[in-house]
VOKOL-61880 format. One record per residue (C-alpha): residue in three letters; x negated, y negated, z; residue number from 1. Coordinates in steps of 0.05 Angstrom, whole numbers, plus 5000, padded with zeros to 4 digits. Each point is the difference from the previous one (the first is absolute). Example, Ala and Ser with C-alpha at 12.3 -4.5 7.8 and 13.67 -1.06 7.14 Angstrom:
2
Ala | 4754 | 5090 | 5156 | 1
Ser | 4973 | 4931 | 4987 | 2
end
This chain:
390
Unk | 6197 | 3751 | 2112 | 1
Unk | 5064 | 5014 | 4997 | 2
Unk | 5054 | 4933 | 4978 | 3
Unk | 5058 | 5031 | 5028 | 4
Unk | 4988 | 5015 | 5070 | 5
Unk | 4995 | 4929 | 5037 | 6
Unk | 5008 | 4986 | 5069 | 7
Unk | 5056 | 4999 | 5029 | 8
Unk | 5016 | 4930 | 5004 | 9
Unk | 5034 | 4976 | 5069 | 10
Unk | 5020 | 4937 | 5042 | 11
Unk | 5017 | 4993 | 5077 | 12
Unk | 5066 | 4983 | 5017 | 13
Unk | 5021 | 4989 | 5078 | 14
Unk | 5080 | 5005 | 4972 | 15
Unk | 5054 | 4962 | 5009 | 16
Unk | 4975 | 4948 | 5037 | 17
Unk | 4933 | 4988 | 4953 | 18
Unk | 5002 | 4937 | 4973 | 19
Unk | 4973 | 5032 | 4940 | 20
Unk | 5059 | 5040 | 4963 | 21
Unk | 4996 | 5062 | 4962 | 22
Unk | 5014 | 4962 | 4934 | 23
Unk | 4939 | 4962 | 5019 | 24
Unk | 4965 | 5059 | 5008 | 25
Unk | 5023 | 5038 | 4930 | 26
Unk | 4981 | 4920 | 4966 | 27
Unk | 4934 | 5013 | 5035 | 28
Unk | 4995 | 5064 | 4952 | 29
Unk | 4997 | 5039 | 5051 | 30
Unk | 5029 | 5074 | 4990 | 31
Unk | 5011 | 5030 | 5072 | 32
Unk | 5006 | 4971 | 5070 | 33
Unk | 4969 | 5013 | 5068 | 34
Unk | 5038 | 4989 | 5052 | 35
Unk | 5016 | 5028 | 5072 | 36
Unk | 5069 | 4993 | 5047 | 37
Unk | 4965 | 4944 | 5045 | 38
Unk | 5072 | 4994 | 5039 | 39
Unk | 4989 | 5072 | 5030 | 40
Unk | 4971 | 4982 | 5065 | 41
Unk | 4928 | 5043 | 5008 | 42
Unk | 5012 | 5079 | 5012 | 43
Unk | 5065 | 5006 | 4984 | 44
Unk | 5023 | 5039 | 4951 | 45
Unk | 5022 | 4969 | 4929 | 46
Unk | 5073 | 5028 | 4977 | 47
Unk | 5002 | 5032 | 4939 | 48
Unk | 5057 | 4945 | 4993 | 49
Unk | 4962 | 4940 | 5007 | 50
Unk | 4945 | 5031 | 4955 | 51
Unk | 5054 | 5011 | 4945 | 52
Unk | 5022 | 4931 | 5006 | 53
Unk | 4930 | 4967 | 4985 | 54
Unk | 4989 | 5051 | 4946 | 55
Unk | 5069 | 4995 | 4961 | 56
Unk | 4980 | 4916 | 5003 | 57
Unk | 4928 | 5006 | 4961 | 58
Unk | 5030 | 5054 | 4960 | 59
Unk | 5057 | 4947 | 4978 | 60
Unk | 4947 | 4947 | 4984 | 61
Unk | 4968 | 5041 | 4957 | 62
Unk | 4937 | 5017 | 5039 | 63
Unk | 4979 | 5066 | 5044 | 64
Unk | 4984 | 5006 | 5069 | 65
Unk | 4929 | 5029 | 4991 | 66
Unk | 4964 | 4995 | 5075 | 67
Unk | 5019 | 4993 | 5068 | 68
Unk | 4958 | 4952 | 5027 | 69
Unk | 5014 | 5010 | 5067 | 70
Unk | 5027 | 5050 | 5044 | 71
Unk | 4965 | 4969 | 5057 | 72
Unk | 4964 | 5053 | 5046 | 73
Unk | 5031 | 4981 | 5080 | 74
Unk | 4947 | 4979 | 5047 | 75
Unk | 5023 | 5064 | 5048 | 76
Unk | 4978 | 5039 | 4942 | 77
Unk | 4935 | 4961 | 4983 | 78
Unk | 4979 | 5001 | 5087 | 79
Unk | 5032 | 5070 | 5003 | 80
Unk | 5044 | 4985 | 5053 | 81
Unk | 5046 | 5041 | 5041 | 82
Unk | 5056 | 4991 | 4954 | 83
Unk | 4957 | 4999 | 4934 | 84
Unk | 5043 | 5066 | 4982 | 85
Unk | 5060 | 4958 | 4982 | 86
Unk | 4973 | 4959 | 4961 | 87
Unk | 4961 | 5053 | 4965 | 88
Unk | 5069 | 5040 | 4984 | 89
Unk | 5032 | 4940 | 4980 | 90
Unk | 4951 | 4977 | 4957 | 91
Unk | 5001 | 5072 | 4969 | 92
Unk | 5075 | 4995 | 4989 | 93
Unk | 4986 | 4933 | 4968 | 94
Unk | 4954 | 5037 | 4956 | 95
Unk | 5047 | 5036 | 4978 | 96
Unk | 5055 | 4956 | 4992 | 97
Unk | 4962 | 4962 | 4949 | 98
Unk | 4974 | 5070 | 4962 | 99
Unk | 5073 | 5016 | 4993 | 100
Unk | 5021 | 4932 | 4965 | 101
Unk | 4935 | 5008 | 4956 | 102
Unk | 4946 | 4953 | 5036 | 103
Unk | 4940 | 5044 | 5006 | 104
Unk | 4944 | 4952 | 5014 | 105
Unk | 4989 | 4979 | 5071 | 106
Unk | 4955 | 4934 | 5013 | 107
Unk | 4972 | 4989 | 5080 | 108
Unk | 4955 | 4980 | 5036 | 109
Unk | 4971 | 5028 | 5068 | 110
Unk | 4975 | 4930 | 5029 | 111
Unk | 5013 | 4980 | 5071 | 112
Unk | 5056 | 4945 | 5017 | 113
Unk | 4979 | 4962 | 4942 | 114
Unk | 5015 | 5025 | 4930 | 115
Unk | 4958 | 4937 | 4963 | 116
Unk | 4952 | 4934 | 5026 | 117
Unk | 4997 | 4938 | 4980 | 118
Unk | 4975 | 4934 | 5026 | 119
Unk | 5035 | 4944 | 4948 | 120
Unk | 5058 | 5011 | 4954 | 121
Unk | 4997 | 4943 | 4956 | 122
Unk | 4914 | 4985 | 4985 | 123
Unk | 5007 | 4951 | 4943 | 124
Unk | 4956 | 5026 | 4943 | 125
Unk | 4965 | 4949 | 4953 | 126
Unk | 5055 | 5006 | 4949 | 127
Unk | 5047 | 4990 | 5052 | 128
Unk | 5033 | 5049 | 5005 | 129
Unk | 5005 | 5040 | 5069 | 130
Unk | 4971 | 5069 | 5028 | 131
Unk | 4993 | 5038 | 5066 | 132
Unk | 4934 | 4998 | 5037 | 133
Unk | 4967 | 5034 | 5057 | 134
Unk | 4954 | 4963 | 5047 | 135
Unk | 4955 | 5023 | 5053 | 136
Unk | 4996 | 4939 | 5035 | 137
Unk | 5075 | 4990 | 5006 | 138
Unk | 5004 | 5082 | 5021 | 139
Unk | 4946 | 4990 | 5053 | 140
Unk | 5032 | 4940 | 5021 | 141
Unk | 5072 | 5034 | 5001 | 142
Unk | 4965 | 5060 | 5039 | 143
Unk | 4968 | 4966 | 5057 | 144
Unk | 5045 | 4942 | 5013 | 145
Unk | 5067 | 5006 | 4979 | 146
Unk | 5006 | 5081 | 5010 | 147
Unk | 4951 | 4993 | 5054 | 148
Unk | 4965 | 5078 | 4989 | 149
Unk | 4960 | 5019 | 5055 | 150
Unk | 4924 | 4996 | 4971 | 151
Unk | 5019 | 4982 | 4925 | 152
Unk | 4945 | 4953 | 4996 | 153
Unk | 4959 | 5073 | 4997 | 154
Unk | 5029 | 5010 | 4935 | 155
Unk | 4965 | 4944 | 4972 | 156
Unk | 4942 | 4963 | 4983 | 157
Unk | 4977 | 4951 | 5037 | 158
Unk | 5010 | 4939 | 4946 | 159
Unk | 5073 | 5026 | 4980 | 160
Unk | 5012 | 4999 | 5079 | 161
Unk | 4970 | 4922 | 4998 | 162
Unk | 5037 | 4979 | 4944 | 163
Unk | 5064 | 5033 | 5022 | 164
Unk | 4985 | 4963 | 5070 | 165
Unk | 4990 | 4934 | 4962 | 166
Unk | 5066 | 5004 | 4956 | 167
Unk | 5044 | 5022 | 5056 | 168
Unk | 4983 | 4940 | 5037 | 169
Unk | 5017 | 4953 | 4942 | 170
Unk | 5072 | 5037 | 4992 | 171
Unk | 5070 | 4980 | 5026 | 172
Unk | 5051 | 5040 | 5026 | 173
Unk | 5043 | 4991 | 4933 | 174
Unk | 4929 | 5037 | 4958 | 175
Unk | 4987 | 5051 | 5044 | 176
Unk | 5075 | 5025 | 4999 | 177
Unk | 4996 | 4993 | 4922 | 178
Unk | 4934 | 5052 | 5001 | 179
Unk | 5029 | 5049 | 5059 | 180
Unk | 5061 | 5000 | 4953 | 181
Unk | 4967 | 5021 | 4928 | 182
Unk | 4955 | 5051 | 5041 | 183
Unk | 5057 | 5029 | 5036 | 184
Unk | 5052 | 5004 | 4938 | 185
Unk | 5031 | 5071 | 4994 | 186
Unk | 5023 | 5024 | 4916 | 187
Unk | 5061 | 4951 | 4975 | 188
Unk | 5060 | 5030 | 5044 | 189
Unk | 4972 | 5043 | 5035 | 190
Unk | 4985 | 4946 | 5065 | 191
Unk | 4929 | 4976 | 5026 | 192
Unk | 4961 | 5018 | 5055 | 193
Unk | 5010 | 4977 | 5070 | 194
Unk | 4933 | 4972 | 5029 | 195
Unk | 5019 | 5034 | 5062 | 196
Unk | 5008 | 5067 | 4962 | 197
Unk | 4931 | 4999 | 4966 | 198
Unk | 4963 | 4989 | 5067 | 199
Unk | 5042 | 5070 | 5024 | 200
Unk | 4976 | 5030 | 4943 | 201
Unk | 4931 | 4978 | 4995 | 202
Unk | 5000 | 5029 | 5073 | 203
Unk | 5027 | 5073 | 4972 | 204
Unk | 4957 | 5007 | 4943 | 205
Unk | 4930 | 4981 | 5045 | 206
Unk | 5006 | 5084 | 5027 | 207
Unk | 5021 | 5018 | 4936 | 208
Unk | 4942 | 4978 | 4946 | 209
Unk | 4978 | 5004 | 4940 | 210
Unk | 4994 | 5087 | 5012 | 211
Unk | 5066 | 4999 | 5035 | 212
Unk | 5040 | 4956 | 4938 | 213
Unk | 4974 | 5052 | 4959 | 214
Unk | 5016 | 5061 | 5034 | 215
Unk | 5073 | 4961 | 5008 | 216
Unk | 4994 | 4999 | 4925 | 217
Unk | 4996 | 5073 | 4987 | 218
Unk | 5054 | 5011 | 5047 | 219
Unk | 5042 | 4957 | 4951 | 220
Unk | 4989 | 5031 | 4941 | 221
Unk | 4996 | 5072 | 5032 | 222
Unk | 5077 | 4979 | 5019 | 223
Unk | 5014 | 4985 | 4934 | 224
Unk | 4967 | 5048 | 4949 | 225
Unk | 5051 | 5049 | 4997 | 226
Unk | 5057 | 4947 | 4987 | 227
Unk | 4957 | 4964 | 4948 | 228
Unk | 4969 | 5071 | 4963 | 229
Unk | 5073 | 5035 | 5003 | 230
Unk | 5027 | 4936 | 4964 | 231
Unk | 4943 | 4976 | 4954 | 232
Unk | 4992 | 4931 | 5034 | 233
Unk | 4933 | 4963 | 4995 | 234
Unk | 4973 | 4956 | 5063 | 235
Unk | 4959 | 4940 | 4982 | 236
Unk | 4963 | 4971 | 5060 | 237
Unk | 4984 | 4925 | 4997 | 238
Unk | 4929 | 4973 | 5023 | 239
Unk | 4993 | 4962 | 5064 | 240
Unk | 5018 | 4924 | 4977 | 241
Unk | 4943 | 4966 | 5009 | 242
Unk | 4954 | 5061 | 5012 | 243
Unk | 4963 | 5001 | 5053 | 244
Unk | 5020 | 5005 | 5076 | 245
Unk | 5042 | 4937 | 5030 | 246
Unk | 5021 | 4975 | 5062 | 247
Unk | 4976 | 5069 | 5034 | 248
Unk | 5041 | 5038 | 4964 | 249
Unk | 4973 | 5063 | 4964 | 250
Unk | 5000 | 5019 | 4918 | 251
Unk | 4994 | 5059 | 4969 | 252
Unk | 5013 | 4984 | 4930 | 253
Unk | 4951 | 4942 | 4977 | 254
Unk | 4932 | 5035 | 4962 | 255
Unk | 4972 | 5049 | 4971 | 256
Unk | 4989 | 5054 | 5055 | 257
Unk | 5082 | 4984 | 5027 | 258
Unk | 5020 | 5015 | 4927 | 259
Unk | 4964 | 5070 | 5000 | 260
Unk | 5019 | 5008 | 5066 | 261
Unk | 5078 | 4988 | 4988 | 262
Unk | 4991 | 5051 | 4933 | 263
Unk | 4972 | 5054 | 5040 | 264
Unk | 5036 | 4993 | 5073 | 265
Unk | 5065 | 5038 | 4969 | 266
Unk | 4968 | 5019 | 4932 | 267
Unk | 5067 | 5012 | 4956 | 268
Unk | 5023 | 4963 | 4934 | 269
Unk | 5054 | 4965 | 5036 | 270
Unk | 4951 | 4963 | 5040 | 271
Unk | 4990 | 4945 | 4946 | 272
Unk | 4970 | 4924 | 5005 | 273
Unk | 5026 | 4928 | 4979 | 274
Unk | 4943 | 4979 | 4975 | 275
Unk | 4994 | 4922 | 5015 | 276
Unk | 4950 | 4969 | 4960 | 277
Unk | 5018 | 4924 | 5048 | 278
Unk | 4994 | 5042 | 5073 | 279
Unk | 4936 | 5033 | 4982 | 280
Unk | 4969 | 4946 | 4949 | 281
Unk | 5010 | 4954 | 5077 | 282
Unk | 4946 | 5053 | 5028 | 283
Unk | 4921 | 4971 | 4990 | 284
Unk | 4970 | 5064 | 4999 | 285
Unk | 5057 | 5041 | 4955 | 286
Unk | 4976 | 5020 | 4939 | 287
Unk | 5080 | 5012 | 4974 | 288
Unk | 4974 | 5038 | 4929 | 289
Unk | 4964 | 5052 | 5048 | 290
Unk | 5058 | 5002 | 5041 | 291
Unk | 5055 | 5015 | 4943 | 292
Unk | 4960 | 5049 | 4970 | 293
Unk | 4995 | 5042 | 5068 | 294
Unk | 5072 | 4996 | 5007 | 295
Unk | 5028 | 4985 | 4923 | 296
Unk | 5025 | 5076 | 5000 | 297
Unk | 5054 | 4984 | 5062 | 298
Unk | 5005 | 4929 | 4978 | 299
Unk | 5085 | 4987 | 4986 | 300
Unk | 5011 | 4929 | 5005 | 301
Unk | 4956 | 4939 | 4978 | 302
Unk | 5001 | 4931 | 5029 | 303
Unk | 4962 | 4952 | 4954 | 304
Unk | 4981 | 4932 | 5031 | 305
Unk | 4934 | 4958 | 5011 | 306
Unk | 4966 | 4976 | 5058 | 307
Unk | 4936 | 4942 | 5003 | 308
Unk | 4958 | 5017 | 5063 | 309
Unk | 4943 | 4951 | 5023 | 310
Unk | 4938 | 5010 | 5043 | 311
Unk | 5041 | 5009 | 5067 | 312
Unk | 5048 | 5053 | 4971 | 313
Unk | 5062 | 4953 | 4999 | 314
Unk | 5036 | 5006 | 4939 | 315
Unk | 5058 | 4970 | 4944 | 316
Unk | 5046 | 5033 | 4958 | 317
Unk | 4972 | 4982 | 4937 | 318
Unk | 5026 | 4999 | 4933 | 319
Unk | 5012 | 5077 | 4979 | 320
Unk | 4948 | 5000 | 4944 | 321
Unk | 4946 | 4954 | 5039 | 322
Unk | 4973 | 5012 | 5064 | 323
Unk | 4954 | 5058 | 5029 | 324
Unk | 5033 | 5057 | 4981 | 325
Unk | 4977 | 5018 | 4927 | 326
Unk | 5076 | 5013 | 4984 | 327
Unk | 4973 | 5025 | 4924 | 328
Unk | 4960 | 5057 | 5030 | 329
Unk | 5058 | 5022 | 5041 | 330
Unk | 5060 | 5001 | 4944 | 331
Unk | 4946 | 5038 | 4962 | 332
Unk | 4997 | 5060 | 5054 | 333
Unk | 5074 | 4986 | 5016 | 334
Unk | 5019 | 5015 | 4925 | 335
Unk | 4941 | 5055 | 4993 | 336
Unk | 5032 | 5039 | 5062 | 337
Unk | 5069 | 4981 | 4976 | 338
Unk | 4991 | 5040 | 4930 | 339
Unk | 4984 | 5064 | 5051 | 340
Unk | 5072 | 5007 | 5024 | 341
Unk | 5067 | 5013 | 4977 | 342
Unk | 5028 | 4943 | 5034 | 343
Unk | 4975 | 4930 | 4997 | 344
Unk | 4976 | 4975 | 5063 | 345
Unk | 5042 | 4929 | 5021 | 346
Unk | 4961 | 4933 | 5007 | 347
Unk | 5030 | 4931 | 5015 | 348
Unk | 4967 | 4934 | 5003 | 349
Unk | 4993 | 4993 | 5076 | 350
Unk | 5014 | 4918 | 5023 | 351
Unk | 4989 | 4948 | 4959 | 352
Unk | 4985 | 4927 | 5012 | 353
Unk | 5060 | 4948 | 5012 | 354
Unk | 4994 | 4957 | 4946 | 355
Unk | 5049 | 4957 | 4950 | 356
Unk | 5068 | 4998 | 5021 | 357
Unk | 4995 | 5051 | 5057 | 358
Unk | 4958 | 4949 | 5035 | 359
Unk | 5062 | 4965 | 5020 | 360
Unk | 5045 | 5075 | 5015 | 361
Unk | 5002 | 5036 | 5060 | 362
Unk | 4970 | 5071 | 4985 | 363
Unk | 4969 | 5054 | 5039 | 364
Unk | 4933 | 4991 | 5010 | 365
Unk | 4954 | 5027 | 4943 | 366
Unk | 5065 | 5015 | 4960 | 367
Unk | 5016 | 4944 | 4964 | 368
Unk | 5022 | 5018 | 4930 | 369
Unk | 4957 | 4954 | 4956 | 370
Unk | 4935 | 5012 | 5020 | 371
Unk | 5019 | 5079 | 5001 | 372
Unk | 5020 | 4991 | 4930 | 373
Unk | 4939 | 4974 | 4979 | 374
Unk | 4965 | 5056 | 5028 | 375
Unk | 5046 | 5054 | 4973 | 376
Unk | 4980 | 4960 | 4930 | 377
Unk | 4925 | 5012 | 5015 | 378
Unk | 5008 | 5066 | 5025 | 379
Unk | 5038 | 5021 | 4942 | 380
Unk | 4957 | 4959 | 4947 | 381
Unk | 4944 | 5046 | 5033 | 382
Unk | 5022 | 5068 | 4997 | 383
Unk | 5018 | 4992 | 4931 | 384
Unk | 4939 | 4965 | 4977 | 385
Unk | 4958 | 5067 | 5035 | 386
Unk | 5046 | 5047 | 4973 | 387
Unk | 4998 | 4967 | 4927 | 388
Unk | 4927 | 4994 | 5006 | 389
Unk | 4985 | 5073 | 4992 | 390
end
């Protein structure tokens, strides 16, 4: 294999208001950032000004602004709503905003309402440090008495229902605002969701579907291609976070079949993948090294994280070398399929667990800085072991 042709090595930064700083980031030994303008409210369009602004302060740290992770895609446009043709144009003049200032690569994500699920934010691993953690129980138990869905107890089986039943009643007011809080947390700055707002939704997307999300999809990037092909940008849809259908809300991007799917519904090279190894490695049934090598040709962004799963399917962010996810056997193909191209695809170490001092810091959930850095560390310690290997 080649030795000079690594990954692109990158870091997610939620800017000025992070409580981990750019210096941070470059100590980290990270070379590029991912970032997004998370002030912007959804659909509107990003000023070339404001994008200039964010740019010109990596640039001056001494770091590049690699990935957009996210131009959010507007509910209007994800339901196809009357006025989904604004937000389609403005997204497209966002597009372009960023292709002029040199940004080219374009994370999303197509999932209703909620753009990630968890259950606990601060599971207290044996070392002690801290991860996020997804629970059935506390899902079913959010679902049926606290959002009150009409027949969610369908959705599950009947000893999750039971359990969920049993650990309701032993809860006060104080814990079940603390789990309809972590379920219903929007991305740092960005605001969360209004419990009142979800049931609305859940109510819009029952006529729409799994069929109907998807056609919604195509309309999307139909919308799009010409902005994104006449300006050499790459979109990189995220997985559904967990991956599997929640809350009666639909997904379209969360196995095997949605991946080929998603290639062949507008089948173009801009119509790329962020390939998350955490999001799909959640799925009991994904097979993730079958599902990069179906889509490793459109794959432009990594995210490389770990995930523990038990018997039930809930699930921990493990350490980014342990876990389920054999995360050898994935840099392998990721390096393999990055040798291929003329421009190295970007990875970054996707959360990390709180641990040393950031146990005691206030930090975006996920994103605290040490346990990133030890991942980054792994990560790196990896691809270079692989590519020195050969």
């Amino acid at each position: 294999m080649k030795k000079d042709h690594k990954l692109i090595q990158s870091w997610r930064w939620y800017g000025p208001s992070d409580t981990v700083s750019l210096q941070d980031i470059k100590q980290a030994g990270a070379t590029h950032v991912v970032t997004a303008l998370h002030h912007i409210p959804h659909g509107a369009v990003w000023p070339v000004e404001d994008i200039q602004e964010r740019l010109t302060s990596i640039e001056a740290a001494g770091l590049r602004w690699e990935v957009v992770e996210s131009v959010p895609v507007h509910e209007s446009i994800k339901t196809n709503a009357d006025d989904a043709h604004t937000y389609l144009a403005n997204y497209n003049q966002t597009l372009k905003n960023l292709a002029d200032c040199g940004i080219k690569t374009i994370c999303y994500n197509f999932m209703p309402v909620l753009d990630w699920t968890r259950t606990q934010l601060d599971k207290e691993m044996i070392d002690g440090s801290k991860a996020l953690y997804f629970d059935w129980i506390d899902l079913a138990l959010f679902d049926m008495f606290i959002l009150k869905r009409q027949d969610a107890k369908n959705d599950y089986s009947e000893a999750i229902s039971e359990q969920a039943q049993h650990r309701f009643d032993s809860m006060n007011k104080a814990q079940l605002d603390q789990l309809s809080n972590v379920i219903l947390m929007g991305i740092p700055d960005e605001g969360d969701i209004a419990i009142e707002d979800l049931q609305q939704s859940i109510e819009k997307y029952k006529s729409i579907g799994i069929d109907g999300l998807r056609e919604n999809f195509k309309l999307f990037l139909t919308a799009i291609s010409r902005v994104c092909e006449e300006n050499n940008i790459k979109m990189t849809i995220h997985p559904d976070d967990p991956p599997y259908p929640i809350l009666g809300l639909p997904r379209i991007a969360s196995n095997l079949e949605d991946f080929k799917h998603i290639i062949h519904a507008v089948d173009k090279p801009f119509n790329g993948v962020c390939f998350c190894t955490g999001s799909l490695g959640a799925g009991k049934d994904n097979d993730i090294l079958e599902i990069f090598k179906v889509v490793q040709h459109r794959v432009n962004f990594a995210h490389l994280r770990n995930v523990s799963k038990d018997a039930v399917g809930n699930f921990y962010e493990a350490d980014h070398l342990d876990g389920d996810v054999d995360m050898y056997a994935i840099m392998k193909a990721l390096i393999e399929e990055n040798l291929r191209r003329d421009k190295p695809i970007p990875f970054r170490p996707d959360h990390g667990h709180q641990m040393l001092d950031d146990l005691s810091k206030t930090s975006n959930p996920g994103y605290s800085a040490i346990g990133r850095l030890r991942g980054l560390a792994e990560l790196r310690g990896l691809e270079l072991g692989i590519i020195g290997s050969d």
